[in-house]
C-alpha positions in Angstrom: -21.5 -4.7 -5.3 -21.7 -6.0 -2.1 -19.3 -6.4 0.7 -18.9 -10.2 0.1 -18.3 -9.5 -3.9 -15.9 -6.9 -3.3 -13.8 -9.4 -0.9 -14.1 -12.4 -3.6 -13.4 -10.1 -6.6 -10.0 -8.2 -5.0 -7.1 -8.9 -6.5 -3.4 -7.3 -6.7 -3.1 -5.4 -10.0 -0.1 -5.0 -11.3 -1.1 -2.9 -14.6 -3.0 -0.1 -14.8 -4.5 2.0 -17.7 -3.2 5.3 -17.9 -6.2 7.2 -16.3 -5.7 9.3 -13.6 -7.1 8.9 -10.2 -9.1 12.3 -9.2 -8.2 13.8 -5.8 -12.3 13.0 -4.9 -11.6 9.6 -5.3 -8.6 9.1 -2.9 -10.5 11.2 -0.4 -13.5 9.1 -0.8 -10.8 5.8 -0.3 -9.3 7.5 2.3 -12.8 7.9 3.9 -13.4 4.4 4.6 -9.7 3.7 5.6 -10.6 6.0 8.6 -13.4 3.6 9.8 -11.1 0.6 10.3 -12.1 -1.0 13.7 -9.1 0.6 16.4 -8.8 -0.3 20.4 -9.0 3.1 22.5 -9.8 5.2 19.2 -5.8 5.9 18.7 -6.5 6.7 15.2 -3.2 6.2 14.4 -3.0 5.7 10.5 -1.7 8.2 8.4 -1.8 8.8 4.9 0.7 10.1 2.1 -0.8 10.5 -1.2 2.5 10.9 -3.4 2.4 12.9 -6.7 4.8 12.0 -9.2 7.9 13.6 -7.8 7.4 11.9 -4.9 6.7 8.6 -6.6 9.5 8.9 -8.8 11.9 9.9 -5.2 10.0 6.6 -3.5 11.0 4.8 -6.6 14.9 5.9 -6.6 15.1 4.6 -3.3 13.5 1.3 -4.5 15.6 1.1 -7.8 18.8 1.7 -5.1 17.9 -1.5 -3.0 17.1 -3.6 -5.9 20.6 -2.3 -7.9 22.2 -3.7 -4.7 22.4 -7.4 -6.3 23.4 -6.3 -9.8 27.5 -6.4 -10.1 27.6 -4.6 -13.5 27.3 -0.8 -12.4 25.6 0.4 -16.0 22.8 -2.6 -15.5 22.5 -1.5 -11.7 22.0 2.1 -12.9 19.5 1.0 -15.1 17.5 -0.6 -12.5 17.1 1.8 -10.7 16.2 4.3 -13.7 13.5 1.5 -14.7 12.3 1.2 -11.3 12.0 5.1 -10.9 10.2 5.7 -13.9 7.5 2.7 -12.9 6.6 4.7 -10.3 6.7 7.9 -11.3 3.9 7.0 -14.1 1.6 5.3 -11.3 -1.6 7.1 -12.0 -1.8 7.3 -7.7 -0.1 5.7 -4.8 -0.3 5.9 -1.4 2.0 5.4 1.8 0.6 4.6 5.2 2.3 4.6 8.3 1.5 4.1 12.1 2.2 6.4 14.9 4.2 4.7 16.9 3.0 4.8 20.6 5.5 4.1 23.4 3.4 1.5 24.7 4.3 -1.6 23.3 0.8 -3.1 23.5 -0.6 0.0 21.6 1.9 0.1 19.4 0.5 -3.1 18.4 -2.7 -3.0 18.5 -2.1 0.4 16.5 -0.5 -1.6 14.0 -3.1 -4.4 13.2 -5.4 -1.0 13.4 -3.8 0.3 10.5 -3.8 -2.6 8.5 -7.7 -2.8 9.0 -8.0 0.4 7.4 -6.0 -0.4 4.5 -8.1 -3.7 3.8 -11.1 -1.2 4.3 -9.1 1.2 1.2 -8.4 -1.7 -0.9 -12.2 -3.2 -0.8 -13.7 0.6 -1.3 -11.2 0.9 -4.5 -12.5 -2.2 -5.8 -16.2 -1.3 -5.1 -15.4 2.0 -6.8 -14.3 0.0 -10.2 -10.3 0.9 -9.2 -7.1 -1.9 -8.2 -4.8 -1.4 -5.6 -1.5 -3.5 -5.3 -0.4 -3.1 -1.5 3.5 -3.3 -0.9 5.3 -3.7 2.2 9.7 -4.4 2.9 12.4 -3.1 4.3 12.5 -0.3 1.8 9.7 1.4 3.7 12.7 1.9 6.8 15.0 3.2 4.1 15.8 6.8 4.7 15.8 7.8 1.0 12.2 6.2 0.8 11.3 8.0 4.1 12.2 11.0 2.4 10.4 10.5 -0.7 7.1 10.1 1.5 8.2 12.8 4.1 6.9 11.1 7.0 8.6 12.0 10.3 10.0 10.4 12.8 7.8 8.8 15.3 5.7 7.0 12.5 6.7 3.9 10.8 5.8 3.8 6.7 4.0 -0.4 6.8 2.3 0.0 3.5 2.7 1.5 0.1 -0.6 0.9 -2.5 0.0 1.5 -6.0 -3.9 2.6 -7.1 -5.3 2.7 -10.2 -8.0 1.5 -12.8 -7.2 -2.4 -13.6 -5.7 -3.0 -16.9 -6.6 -6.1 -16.8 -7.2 -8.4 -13.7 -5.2 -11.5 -13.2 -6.9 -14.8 -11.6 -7.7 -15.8 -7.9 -4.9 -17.8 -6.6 -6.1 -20.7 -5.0 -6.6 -20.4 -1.3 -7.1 -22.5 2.0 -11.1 -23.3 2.6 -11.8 -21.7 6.2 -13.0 -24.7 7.5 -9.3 -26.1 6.9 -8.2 -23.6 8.9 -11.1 -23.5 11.4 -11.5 -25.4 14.8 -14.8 -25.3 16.5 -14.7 -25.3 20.5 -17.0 -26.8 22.8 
């Protein structure tokens, strides 16, 4: 598959069959995440592989948000027992996070940084036959999600990637051409 096929053919999966992800292939994912382009070689990503504790913690804290906007408290307890158990029988998922630099400018640049190695993740996944579905929100500043993922302070969580091997995989949505998008200076 080529670079090109892998960037056409990527799609957020949102069901995965129940095999699990070896520990070889994160580490061969996590591989390519680390080449992601970044100004003044900060190297700032850093990555939680979450086993099913953890998943299941990450997805309490989830459940908790979304149980929030539901008044009976036996359906709110239910969300978040539904949401828990989602996560907790992911075949892989991932947190990344940034250091956070007290420079403002690296800070940012640290951020797009880390972004760039999770597109580099999500395109090796697909190359590799596997799905990712990339997740971001307020839940990743939540301190019972922080928790789950046991990152410390000084980092901020921007992603979480449910991984797996596609179930099925839905449709391209339709997108903007480039050359809608594109203007050519003189």
């Amino acid at each position: 598959m080529t670079i090109l096929e892998a960037i056409e053919s990527r799609r957020s999966i949102k069901e995965f069959s129940a095999r699990q992800i070896s520990r070889q292939d994160i580490e061969r994912l996590l591989g390519a995440a680390v080449q992601a382009p970044n100004h003044r070689m900060t190297q700032p990503w850093r990555f939680y592989v979450l086993g099913p504790e953890a998943r299941r913690g990450y997805g309490r804290a989830l459940g908790a948000r979304k149980a929030k906007r539901v008044e009976d408290p036996g359906a709110a307890e239910e969300v978040v027992r539904k949401v828990e158990e989602k996560h907790a029988s992911l075949p892989a998922m991932l947190a990344v996070s940034t250091v956070l630099d007290e420079n403002p400018e690296i800070r940012e640049e640290d951020y797009a940084a880390t972004f760039m190695a999770i597109q580099n993740l999500s395109l090796a996944a697909v190359a590799a036959g596997l799905g990712t579905h990339l997740k971001t929100g307020a839940v990743m500043d939540d301190p019972r999600a922080r928790d789950a993922v046991g990152v410390p302070e000084g980092e901020r969580i921007v992603a979480t990637i449910e991984l797996g091997e596609p179930a099925g995989t839905p449709d391209a949505k339709p997108r903007t051409p480039a050359s809608e998008l594109t203007a050519w200076l003189a």
